[in-house]
Gaussian input, Z-matrix of N, CA and C with variables (Angstrom, degrees):
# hf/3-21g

backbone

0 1
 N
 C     1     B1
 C     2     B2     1     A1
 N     3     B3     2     A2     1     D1
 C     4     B4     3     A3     2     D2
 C     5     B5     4     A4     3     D3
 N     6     B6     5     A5     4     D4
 C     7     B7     6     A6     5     D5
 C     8     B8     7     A7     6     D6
 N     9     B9     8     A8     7     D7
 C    10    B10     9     A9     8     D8
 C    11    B11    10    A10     9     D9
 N    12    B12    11    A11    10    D10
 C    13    B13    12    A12    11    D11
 C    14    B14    13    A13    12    D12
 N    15    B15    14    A14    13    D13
 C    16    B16    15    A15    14    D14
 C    17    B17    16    A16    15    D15
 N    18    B18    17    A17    16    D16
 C    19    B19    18    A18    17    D17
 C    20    B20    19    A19    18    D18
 N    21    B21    20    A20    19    D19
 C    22    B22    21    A21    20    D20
 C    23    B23    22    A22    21    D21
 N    24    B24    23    A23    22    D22
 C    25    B25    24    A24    23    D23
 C    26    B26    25    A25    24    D24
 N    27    B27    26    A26    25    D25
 C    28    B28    27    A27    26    D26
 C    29    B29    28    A28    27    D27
 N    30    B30    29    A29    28    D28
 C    31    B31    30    A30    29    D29
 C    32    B32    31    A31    30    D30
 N    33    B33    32    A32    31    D31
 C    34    B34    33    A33    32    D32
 C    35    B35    34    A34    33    D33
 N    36    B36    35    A35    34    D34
 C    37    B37    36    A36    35    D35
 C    38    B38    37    A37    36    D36
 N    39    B39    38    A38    37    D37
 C    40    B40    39    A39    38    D38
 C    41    B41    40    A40    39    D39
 N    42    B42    41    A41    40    D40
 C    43    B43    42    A42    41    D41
 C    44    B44    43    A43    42    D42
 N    45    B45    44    A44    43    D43
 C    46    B46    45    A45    44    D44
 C    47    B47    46    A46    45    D45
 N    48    B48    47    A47    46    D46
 C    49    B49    48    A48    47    D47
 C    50    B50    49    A49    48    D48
 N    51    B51    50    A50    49    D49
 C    52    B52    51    A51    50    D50
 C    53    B53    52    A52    51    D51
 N    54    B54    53    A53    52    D52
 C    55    B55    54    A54    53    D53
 C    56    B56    55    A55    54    D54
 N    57    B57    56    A56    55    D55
 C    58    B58    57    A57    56    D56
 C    59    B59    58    A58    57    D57
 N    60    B60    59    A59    58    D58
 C    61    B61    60    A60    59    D59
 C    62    B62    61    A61    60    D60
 N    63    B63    62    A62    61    D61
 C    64    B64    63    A63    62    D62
 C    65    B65    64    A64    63    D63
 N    66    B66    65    A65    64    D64
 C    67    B67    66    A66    65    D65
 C    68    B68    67    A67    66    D66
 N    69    B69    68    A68    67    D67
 C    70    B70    69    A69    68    D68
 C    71    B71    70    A70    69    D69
 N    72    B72    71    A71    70    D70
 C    73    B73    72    A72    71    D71
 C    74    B74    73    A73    72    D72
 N    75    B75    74    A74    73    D73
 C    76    B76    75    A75    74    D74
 C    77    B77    76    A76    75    D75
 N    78    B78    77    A77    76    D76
 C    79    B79    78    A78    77    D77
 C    80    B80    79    A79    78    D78
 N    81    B81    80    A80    79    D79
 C    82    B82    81    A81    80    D80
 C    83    B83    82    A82    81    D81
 N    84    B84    83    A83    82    D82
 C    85    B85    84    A84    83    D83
 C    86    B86    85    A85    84    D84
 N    87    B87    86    A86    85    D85
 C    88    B88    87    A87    86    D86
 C    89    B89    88    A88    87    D87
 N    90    B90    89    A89    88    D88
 C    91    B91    90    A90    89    D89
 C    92    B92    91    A91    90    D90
 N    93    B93    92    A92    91    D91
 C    94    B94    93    A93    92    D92
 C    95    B95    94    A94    93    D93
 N    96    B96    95    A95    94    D94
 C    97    B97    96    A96    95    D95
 C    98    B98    97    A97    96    D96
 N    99    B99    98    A98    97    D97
 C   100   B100    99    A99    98    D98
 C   101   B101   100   A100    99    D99
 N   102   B102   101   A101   100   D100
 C   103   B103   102   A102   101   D101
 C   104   B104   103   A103   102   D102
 N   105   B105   104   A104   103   D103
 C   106   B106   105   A105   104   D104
 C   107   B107   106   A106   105   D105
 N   108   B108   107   A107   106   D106
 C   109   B109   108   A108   107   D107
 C   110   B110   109   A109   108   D108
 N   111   B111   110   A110   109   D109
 C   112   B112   111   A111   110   D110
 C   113   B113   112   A112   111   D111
 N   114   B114   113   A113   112   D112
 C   115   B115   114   A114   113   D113
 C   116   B116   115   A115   114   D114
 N   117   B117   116   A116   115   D115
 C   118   B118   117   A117   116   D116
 C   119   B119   118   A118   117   D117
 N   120   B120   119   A119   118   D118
 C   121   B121   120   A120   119   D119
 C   122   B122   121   A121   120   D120
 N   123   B123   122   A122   121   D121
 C   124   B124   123   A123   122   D122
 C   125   B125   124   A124   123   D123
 N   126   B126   125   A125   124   D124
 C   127   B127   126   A126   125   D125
 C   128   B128   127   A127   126   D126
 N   129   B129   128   A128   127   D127
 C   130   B130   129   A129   128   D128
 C   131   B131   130   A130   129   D129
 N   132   B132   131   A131   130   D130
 C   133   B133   132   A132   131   D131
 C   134   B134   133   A133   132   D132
 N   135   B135   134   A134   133   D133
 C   136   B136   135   A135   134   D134
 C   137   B137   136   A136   135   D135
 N   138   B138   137   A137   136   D136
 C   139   B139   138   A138   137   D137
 C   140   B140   139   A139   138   D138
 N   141   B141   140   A140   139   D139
 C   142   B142   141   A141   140   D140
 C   143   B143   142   A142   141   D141
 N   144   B144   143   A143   142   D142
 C   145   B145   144   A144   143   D143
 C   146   B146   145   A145   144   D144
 N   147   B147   146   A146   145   D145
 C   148   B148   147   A147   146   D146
 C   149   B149   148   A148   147   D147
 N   150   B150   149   A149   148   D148
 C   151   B151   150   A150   149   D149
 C   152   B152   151   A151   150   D150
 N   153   B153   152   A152   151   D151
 C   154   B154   153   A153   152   D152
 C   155   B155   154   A154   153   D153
 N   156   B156   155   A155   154   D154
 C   157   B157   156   A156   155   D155
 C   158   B158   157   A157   156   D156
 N   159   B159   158   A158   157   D157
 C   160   B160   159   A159   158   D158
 C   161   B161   160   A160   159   D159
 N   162   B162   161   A161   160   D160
 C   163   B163   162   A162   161   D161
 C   164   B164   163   A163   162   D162
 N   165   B165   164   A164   163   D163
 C   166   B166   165   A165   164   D164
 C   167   B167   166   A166   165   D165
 N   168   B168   167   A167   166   D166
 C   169   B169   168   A168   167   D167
 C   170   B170   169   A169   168   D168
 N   171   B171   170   A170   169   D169
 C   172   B172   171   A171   170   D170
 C   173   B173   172   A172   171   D171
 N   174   B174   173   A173   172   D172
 C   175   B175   174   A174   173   D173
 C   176   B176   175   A175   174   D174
 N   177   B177   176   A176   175   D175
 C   178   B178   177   A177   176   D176
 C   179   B179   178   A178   177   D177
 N   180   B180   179   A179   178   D178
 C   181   B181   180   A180   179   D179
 C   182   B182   181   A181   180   D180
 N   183   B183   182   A182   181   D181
 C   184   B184   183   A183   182   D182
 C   185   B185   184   A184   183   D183
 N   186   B186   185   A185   184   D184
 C   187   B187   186   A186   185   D185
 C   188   B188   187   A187   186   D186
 N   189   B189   188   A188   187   D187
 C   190   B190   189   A189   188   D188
 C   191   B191   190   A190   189   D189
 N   192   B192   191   A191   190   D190
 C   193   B193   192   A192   191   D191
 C   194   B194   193   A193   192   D192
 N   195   B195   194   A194   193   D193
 C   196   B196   195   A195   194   D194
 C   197   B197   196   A196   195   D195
 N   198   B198   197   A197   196   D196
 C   199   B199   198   A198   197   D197
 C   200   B200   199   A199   198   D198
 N   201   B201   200   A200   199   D199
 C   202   B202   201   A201   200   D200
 C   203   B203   202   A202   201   D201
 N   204   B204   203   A203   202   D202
 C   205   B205   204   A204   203   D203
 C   206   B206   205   A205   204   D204
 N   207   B207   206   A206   205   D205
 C   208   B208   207   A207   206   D206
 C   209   B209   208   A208   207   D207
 N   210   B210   209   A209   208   D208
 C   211   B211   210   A210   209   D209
 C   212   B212   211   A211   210   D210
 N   213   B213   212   A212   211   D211
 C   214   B214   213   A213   212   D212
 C   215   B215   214   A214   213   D213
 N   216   B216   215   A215   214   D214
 C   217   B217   216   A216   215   D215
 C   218   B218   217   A217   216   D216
 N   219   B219   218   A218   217   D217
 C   220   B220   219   A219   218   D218
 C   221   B221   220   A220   219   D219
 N   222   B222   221   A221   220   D220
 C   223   B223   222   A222   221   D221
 C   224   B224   223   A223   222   D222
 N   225   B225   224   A224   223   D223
 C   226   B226   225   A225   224   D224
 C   227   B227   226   A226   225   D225
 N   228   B228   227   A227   226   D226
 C   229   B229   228   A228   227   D227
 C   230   B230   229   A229   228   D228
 N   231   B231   230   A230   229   D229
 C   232   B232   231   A231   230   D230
 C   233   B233   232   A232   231   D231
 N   234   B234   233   A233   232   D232
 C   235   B235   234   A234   233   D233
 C   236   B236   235   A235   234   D234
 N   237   B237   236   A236   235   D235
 C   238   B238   237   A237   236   D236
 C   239   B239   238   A238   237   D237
 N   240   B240   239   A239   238   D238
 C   241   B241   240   A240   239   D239
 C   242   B242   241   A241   240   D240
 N   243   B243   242   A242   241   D241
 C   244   B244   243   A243   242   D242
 C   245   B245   244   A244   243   D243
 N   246   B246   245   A245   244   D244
 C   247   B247   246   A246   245   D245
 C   248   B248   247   A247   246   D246
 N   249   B249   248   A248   247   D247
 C   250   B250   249   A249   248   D248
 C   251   B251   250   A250   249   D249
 N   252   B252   251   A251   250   D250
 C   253   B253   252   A252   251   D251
 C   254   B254   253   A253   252   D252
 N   255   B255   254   A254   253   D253
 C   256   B256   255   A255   254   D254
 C   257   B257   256   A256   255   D255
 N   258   B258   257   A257   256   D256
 C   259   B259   258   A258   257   D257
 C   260   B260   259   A259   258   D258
 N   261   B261   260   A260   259   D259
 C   262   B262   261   A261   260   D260
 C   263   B263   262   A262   261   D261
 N   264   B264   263   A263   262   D262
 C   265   B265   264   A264   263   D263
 C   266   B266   265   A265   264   D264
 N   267   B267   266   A266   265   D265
 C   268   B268   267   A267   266   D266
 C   269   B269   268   A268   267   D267
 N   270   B270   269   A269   268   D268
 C   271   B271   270   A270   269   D269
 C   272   B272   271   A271   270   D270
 N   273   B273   272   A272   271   D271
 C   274   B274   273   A273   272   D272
 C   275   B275   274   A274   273   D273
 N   276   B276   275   A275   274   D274
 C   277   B277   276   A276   275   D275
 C   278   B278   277   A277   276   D276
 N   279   B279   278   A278   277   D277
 C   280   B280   279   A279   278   D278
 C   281   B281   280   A280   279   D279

   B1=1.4598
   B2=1.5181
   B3=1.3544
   B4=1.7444
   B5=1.5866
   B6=1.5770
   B7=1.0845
   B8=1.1865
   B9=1.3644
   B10=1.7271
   B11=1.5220
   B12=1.2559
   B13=1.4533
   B14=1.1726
   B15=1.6450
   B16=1.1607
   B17=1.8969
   B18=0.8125
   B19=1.6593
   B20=1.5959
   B21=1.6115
   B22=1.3149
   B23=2.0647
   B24=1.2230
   B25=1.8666
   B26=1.1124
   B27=1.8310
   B28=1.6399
   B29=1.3728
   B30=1.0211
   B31=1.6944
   B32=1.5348
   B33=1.2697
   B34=1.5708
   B35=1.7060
   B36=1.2083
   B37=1.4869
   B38=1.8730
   B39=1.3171
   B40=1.8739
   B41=1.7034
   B42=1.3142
   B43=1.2101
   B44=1.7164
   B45=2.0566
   B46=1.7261
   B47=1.4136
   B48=1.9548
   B49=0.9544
   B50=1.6677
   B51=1.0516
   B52=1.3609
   B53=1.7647
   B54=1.6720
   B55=1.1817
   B56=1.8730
   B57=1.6410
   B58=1.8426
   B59=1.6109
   B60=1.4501
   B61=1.0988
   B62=1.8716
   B63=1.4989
   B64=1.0885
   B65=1.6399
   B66=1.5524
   B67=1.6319
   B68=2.0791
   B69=1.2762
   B70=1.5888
   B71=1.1954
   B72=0.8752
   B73=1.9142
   B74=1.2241
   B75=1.0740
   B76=1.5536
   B77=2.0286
   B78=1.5701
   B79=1.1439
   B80=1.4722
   B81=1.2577
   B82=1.4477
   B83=1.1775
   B84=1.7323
   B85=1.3144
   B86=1.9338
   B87=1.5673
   B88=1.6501
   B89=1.8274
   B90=1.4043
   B91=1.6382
   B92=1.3821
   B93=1.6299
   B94=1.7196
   B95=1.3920
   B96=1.5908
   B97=1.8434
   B98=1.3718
   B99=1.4067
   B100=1.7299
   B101=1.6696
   B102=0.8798
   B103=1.8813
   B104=1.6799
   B105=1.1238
   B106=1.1459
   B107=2.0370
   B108=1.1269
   B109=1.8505
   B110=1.6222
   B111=1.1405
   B112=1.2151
   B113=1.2866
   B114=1.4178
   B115=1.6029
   B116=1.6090
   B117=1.7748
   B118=1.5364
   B119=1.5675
   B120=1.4064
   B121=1.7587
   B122=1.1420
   B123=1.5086
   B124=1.0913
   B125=1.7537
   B126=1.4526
   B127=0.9462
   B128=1.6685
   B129=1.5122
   B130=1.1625
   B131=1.2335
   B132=1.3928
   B133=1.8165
   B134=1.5979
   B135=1.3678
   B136=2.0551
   B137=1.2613
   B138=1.4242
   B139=1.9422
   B140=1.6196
   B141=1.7185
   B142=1.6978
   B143=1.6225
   B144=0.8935
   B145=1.8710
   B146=1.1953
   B147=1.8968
   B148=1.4132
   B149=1.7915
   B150=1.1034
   B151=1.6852
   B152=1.2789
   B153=1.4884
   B154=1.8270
   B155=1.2656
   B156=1.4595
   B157=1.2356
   B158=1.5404
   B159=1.3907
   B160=1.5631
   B161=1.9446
   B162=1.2567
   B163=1.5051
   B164=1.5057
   B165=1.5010
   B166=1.4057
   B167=1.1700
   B168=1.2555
   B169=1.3250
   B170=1.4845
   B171=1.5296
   B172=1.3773
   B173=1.7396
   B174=1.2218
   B175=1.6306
   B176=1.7207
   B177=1.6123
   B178=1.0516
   B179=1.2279
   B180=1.7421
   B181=1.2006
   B182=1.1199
   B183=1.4101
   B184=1.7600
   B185=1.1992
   B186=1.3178
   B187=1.1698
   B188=1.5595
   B189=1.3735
   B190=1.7397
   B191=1.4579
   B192=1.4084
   B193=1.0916
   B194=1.7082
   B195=1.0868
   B196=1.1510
   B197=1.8570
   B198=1.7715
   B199=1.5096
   B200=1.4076
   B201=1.4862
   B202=2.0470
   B203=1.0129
   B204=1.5106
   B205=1.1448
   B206=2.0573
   B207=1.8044
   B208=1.3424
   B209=1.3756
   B210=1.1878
   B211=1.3368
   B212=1.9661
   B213=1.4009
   B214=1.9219
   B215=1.4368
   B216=1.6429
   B217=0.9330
   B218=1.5542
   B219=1.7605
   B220=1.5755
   B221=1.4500
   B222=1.4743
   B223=1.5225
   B224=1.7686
   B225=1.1054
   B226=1.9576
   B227=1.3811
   B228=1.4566
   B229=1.8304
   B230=1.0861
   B231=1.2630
   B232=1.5332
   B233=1.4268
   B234=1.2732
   B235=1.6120
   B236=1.4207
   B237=1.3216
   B238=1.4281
   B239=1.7164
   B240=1.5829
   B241=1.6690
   B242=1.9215
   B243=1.4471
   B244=1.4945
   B245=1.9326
   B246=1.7013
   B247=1.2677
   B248=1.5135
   B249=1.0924
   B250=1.3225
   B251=1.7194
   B252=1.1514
   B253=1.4437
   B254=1.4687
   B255=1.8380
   B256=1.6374
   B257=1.6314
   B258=1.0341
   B259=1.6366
   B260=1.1794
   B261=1.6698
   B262=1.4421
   B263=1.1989
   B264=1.3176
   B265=1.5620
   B266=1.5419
   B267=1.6500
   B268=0.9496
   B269=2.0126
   B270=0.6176
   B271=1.8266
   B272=1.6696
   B273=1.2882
   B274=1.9027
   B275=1.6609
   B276=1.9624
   B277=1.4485
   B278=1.9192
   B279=1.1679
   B280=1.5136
   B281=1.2466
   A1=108.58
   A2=112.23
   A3=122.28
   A4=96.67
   A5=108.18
   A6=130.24
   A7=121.90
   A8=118.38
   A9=135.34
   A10=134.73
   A11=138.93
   A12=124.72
   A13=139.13
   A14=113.29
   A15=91.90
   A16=131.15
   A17=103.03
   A18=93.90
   A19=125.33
   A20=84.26
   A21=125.75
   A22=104.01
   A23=74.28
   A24=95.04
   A25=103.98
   A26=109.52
   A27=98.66
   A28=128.29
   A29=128.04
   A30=133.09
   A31=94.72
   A32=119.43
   A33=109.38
   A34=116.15
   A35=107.81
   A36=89.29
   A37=115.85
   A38=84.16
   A39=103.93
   A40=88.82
   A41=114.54
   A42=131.73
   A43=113.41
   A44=95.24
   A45=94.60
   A46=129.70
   A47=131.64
   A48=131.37
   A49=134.22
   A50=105.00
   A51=120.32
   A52=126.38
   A53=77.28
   A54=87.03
   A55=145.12
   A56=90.59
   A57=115.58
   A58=86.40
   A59=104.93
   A60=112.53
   A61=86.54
   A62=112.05
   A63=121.13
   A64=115.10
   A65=108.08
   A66=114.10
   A67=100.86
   A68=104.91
   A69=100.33
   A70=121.82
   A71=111.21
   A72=122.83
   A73=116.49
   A74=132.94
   A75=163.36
   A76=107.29
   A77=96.26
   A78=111.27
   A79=85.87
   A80=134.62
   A81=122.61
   A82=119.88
   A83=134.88
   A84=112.42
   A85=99.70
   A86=105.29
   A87=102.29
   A88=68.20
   A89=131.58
   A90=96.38
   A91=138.03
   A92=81.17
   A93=108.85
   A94=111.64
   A95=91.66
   A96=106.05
   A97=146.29
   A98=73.07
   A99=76.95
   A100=111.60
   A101=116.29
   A102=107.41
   A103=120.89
   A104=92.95
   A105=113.62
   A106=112.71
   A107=106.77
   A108=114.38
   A109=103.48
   A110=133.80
   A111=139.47
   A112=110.71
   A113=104.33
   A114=126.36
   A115=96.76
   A116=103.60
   A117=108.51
   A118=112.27
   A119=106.49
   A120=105.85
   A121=100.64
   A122=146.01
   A123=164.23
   A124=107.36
   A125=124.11
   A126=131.57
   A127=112.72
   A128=122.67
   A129=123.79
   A130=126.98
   A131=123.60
   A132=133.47
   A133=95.29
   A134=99.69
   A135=108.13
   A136=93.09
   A137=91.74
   A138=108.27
   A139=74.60
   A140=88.25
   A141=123.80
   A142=77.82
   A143=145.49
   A144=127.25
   A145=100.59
   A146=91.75
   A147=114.14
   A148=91.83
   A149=127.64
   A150=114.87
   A151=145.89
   A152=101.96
   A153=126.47
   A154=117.49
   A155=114.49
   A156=127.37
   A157=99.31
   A158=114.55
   A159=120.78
   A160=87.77
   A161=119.96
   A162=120.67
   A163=99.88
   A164=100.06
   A165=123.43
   A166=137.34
   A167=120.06
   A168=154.72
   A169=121.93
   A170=101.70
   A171=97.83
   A172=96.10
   A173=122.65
   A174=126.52
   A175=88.88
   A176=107.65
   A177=130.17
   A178=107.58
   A179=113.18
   A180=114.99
   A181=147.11
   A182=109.59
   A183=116.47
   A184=118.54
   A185=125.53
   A186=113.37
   A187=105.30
   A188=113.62
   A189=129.85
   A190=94.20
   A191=111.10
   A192=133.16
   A193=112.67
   A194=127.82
   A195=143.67
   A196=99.76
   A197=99.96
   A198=112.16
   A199=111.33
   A200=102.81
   A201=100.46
   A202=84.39
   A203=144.96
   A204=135.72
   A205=106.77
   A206=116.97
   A207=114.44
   A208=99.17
   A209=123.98
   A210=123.33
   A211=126.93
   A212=99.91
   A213=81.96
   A214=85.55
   A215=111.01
   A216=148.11
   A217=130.22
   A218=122.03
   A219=92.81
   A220=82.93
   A221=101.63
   A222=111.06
   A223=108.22
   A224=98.90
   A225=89.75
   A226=100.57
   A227=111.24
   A228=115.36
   A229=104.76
   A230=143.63
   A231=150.96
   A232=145.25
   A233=102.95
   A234=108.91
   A235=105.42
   A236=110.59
   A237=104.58
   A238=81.59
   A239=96.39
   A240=102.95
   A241=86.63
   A242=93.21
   A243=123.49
   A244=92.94
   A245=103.34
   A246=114.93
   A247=109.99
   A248=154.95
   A249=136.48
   A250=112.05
   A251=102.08
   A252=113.62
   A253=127.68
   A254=115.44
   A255=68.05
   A256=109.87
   A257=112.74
   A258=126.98
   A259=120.65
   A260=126.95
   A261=121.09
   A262=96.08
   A263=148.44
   A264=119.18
   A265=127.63
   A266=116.67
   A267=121.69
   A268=94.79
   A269=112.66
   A270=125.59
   A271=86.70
   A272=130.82
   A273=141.59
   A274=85.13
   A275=129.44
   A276=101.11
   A277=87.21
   A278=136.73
   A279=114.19
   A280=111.24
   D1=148.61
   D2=-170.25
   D3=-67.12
   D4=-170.09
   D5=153.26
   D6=-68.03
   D7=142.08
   D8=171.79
   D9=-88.31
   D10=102.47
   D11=157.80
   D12=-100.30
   D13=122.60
   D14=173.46
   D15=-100.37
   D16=-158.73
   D17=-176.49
   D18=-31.54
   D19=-70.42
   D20=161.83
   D21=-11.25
   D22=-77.23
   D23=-167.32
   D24=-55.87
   D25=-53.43
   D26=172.87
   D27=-55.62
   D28=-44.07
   D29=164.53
   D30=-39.24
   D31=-69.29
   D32=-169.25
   D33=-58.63
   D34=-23.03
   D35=-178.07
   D36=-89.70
   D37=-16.04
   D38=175.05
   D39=-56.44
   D40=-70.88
   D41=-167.49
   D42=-29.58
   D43=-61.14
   D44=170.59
   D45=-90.36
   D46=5.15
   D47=130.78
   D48=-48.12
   D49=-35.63
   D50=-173.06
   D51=-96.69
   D52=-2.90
   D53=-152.04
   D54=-4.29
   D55=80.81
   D56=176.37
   D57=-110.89
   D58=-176.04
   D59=-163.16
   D60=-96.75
   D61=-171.80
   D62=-166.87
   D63=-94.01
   D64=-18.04
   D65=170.88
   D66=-74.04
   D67=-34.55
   D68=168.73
   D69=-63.39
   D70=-54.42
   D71=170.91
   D72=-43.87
   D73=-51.12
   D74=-174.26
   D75=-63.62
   D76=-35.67
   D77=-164.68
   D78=-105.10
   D79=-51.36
   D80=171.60
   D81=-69.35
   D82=9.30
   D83=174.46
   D84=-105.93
   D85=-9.62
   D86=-156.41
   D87=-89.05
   D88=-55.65
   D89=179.44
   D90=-7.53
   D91=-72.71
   D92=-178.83
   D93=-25.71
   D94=-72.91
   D95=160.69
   D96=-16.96
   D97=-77.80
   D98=173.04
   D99=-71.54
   D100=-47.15
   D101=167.55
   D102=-28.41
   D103=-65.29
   D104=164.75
   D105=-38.71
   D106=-93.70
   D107=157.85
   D108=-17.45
   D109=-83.43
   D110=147.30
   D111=28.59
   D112=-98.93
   D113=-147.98
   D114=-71.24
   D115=-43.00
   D116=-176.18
   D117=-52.67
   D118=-31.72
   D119=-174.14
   D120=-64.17
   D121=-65.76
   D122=-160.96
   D123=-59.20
   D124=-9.94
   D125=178.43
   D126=80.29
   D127=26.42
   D128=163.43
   D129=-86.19
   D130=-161.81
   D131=174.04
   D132=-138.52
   D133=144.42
   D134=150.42
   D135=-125.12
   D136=141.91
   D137=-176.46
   D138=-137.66
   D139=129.58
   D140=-171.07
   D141=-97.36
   D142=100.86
   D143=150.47
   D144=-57.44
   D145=128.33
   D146=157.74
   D147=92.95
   D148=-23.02
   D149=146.34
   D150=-127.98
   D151=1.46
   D152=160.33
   D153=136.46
   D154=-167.87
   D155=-162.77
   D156=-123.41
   D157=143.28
   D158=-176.99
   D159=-117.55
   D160=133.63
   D161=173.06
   D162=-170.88
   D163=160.13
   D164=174.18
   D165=-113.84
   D166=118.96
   D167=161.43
   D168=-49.38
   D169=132.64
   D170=178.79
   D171=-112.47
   D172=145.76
   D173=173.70
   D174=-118.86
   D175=148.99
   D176=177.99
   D177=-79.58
   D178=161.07
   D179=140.34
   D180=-90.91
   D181=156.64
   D182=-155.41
   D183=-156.92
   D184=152.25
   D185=-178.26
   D186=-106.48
   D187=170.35
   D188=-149.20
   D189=-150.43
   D190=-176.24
   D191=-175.21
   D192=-132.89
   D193=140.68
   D194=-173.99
   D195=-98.43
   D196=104.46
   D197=-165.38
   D198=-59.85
   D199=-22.58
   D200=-175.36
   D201=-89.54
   D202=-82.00
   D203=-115.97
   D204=-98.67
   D205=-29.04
   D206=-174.22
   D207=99.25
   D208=-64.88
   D209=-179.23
   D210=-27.93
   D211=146.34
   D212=-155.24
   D213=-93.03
   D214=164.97
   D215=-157.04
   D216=-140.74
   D217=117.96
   D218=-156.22
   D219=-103.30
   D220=159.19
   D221=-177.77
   D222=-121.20
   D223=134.48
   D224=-162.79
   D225=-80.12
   D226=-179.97
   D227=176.65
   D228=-94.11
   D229=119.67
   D230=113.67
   D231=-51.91
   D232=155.09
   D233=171.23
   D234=-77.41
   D235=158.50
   D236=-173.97
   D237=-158.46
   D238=148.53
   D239=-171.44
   D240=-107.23
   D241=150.81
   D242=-162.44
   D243=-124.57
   D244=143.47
   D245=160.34
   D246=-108.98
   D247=143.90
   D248=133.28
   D249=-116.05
   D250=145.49
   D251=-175.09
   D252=-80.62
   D253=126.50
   D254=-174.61
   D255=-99.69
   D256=-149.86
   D257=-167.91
   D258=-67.80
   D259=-14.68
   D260=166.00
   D261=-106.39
   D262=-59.70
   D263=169.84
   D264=-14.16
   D265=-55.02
   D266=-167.69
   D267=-75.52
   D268=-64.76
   D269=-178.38
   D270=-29.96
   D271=-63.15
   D272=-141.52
   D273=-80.06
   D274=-24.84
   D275=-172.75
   D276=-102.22
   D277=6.19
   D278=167.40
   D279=-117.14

């Protein structure tokens, strides 16, 4: 398995790419975020060209099974947030 980041780290490396300090970084990545959160509520997409598309998904409803018990289970439809990648991301990991 690859390497891991977490927030944390990302803020810090924003911090020494960018070099701003790390309360800027911190403050420019929860932007990012919430923009992001944002647009998805509203039923939009942000497509980063050249590192993907953030959009939402609807999953149906269905019914399931309840793993302890067997007994069925209805499961409602949701939004569900979607990544897709775009074409130099995918190209930069092969």
């Amino acid at each position: 398995m690859g390497a891991r980041m977490n927030k944390t780290e990302m803020i810090d490396h924003i911090a020494q790419r960018a070099e701003i300090s790390k309360a800027a970084a911190g403050r420019a990545l929860e932007a990012i975020i919430g923009g992001v959160k944002t647009t998805l509520k509203k039923g939009g997409s942000v497509t980063l060209v050249g590192f993907g598309t953030f959009a939402v998904s609807t999953r149906v409803a269905r019914t399931g099974r309840n793993p302890r018990t067997g007994a069925e289970i209805k499961i409602r439809a949701a939004a569900v947030p979607k990544f897709r990648p775009g074409k130099a991301l995918k190209d930069a990991l092969n």
